[in-house]
C-alpha positions in Angstrom: 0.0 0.0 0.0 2.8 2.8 1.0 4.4 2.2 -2.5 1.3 3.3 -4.1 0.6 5.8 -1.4 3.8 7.8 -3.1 2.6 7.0 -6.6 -0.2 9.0 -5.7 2.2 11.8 -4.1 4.1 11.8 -7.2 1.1 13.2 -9.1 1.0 16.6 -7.1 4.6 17.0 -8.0 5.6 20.1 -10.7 8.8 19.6 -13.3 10.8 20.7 -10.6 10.2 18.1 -8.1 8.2 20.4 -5.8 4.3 20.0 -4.7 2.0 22.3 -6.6 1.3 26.0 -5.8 -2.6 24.5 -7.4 -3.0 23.2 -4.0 -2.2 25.8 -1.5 -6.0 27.4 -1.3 -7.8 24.1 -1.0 -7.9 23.3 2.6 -9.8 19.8 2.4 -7.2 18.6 -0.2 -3.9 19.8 2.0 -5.4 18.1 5.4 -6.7 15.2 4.0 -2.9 14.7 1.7 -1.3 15.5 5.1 -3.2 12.9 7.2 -2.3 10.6 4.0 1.2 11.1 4.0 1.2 9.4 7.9 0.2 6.7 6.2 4.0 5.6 4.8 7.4 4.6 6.3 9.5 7.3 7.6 12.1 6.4 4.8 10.0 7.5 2.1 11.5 10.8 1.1 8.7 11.9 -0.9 6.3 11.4 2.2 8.3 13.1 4.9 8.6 16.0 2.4 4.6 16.2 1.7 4.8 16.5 5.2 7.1 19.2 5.7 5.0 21.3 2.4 1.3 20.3 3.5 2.1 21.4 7.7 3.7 24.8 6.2 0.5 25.0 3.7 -2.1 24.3 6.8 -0.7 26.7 9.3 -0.6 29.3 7.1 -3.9 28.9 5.8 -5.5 28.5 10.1 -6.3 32.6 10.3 -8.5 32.6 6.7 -9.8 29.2 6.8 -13.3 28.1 7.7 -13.9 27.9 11.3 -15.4 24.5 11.5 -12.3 23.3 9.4 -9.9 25.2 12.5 -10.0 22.5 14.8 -10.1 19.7 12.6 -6.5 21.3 11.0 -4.8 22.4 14.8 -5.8 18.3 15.8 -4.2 17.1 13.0 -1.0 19.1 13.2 -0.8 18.3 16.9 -1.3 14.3 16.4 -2.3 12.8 13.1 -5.3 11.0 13.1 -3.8 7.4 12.4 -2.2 8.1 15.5 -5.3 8.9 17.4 -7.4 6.9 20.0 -10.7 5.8 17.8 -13.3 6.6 20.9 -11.5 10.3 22.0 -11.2 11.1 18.0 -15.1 10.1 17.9 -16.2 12.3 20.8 -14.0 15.2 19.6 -15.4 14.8 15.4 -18.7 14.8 17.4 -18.2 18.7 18.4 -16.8 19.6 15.4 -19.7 17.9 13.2 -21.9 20.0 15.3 -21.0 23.0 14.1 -21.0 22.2 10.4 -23.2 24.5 8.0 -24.4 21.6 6.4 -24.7 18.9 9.6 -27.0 16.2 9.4 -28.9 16.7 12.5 -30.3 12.7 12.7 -26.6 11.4 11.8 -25.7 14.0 14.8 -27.9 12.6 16.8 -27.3 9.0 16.2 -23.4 9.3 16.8 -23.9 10.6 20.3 -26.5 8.0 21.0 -23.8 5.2 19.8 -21.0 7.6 21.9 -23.3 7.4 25.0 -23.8 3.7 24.7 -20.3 2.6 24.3 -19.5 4.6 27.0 -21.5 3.5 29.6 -20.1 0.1 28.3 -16.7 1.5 29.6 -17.7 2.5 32.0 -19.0 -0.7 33.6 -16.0 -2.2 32.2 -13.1 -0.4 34.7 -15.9 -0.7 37.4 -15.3 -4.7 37.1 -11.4 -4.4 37.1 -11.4 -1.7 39.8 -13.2 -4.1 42.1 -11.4 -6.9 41.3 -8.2 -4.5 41.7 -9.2 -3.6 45.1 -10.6 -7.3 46.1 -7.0 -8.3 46.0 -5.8 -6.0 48.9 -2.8 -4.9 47.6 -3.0 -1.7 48.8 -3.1 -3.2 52.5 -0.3 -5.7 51.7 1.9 -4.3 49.1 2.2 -0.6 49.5 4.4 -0.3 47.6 2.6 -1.2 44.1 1.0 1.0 41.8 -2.1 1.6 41.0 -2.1 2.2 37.1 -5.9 0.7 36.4 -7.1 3.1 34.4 -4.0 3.7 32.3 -4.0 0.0 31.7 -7.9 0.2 30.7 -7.2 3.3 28.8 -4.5 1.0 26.5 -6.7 -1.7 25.8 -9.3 0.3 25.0 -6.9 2.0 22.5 -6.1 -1.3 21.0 -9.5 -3.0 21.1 -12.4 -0.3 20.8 -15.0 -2.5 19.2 -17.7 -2.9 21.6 -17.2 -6.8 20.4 -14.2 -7.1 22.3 -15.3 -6.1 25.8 -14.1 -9.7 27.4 -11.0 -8.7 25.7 -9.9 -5.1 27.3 -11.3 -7.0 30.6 -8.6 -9.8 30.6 -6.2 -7.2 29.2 -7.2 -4.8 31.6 -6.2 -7.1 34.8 -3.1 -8.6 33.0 -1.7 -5.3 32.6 -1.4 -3.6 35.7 0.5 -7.3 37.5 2.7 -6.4 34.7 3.4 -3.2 36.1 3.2 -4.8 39.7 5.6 -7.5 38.5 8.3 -4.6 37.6 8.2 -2.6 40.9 8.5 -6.0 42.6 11.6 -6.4 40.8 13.0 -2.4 40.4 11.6 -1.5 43.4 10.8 -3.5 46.7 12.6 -7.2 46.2 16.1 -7.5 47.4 18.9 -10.0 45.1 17.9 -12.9 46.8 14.1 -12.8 47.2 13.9 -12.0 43.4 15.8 -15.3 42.5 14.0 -16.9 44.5 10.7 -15.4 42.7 12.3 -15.6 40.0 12.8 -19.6 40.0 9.2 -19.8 41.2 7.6 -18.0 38.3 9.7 -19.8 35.8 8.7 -23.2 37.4 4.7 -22.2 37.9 4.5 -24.8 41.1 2.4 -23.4 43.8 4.5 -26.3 45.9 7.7 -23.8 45.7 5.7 -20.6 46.8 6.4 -21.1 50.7 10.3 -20.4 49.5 8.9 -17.0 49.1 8.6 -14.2 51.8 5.1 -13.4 52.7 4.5 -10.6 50.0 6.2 -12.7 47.4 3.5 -15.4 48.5 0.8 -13.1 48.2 1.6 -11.8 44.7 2.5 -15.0 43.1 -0.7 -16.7 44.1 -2.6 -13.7 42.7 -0.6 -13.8 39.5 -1.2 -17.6 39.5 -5.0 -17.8 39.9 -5.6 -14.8 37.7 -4.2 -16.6 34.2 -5.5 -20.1 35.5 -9.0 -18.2 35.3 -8.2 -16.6 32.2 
């Protein structure tokens, strides 16, 4: 796809090897070329220098533009859109859609239903792993730990957004943040020795080795051990 992607870069190119002055007044044509060119590898030359003309183009073009065109340009030149959260870049289309001349008031309405929906989908969602977060008493037992929940809910939600895939960001969602617990075991509480030690256990998976573990050790592992048994 990327090789054809420049093929069609190639086409807005003068004798000269530059991109078109033809282009510089239409605004759709320069944002949508720009998110486009995000598409490619960073060793295509022809891409990273659309880039470099079509950002130039845009900001110079913010103070005459449309205004319902403004926010949709300043979002993409601050993160591209292929590079954007699906549900944030939904809610934030939403308010700009609103304000179009030409808005179709029952599409309008229907995108903020579906918004609303999935959200309260979510929203259930990190209730579940916040309980079960909580249920394991780790903030009673291991201080020390952090609590990243919702980061870890926000990251599978960016990589699994369908509403399909709900069981998904759940068992993602809990895996995620003993990851996290695993590392400041390791970087931040364990001494040499108790870490080999957890170390050999976790590499051996037998709950008949955990009492080698001091208690917090014991505590974790049986957590991190029932947790992927049930998953």
């Amino acid at each position: 796809m990327s090789e054809h992607l420049a093929d069609v870069f190639k086409r807005f190119l003068d004798d000269n090897g530059d991109f078109q002055e033809c282009l510089s007044n239409n605004v759709k044509a320069l944002l949508s070329l720009y998110e486009a060119a995000y598409l490619g590898f960073p060793s295509e030359d022809i891409l990273e220098k659309a880039k470099t003309f079509l950002r130039v183009q845009l900001e110079s073009l913010i103070c005459k533009m449309d205004p319902s065109l403004v926010l949709m340009v300043r979002n993409a030149l601050e993160i591209p859109l292929v590079r954007r959260n699906d549900r944030l870049e939904a809610r934030n289309f939403i308010k700009i859609y609103d304000k179009y001349k030409l808005c179709n008031q029952k599409l309008l309405d229907f995108a903020k239903f579906d918004f609303n929906i999935l959200q309260s989908i979510h929203q259930e969602e990190v209730q579940i792993i916040s309980e079960w977060w909580k249920g394991l008493g780790f903030s009673k037992h291991l201080p020390f730990l952090r609590d990243r929940i919702v980061e870890s809910y926000f990251w599978m939600l960016a990589t699994y957004s369908e509403p399909c895939y709900s069981h998904a960001r759940v068992i993602l969602s809990k895996v995620m943040p003993l990851v996290v617990a695993t590392d400041d075991i390791y970087d931040v509480y364990g001494t040499l020795e108790e870490l080999e030690l957890f170390t050999n256990v976790i590499e051996r998976w037998d709950l008949d080795k955990v009492s080698m573990l001091p208690e917090y050790m014991q505590r974790f592992f049986l957590v991190l051990y029932n947790t992927f048994k049930e998953i």
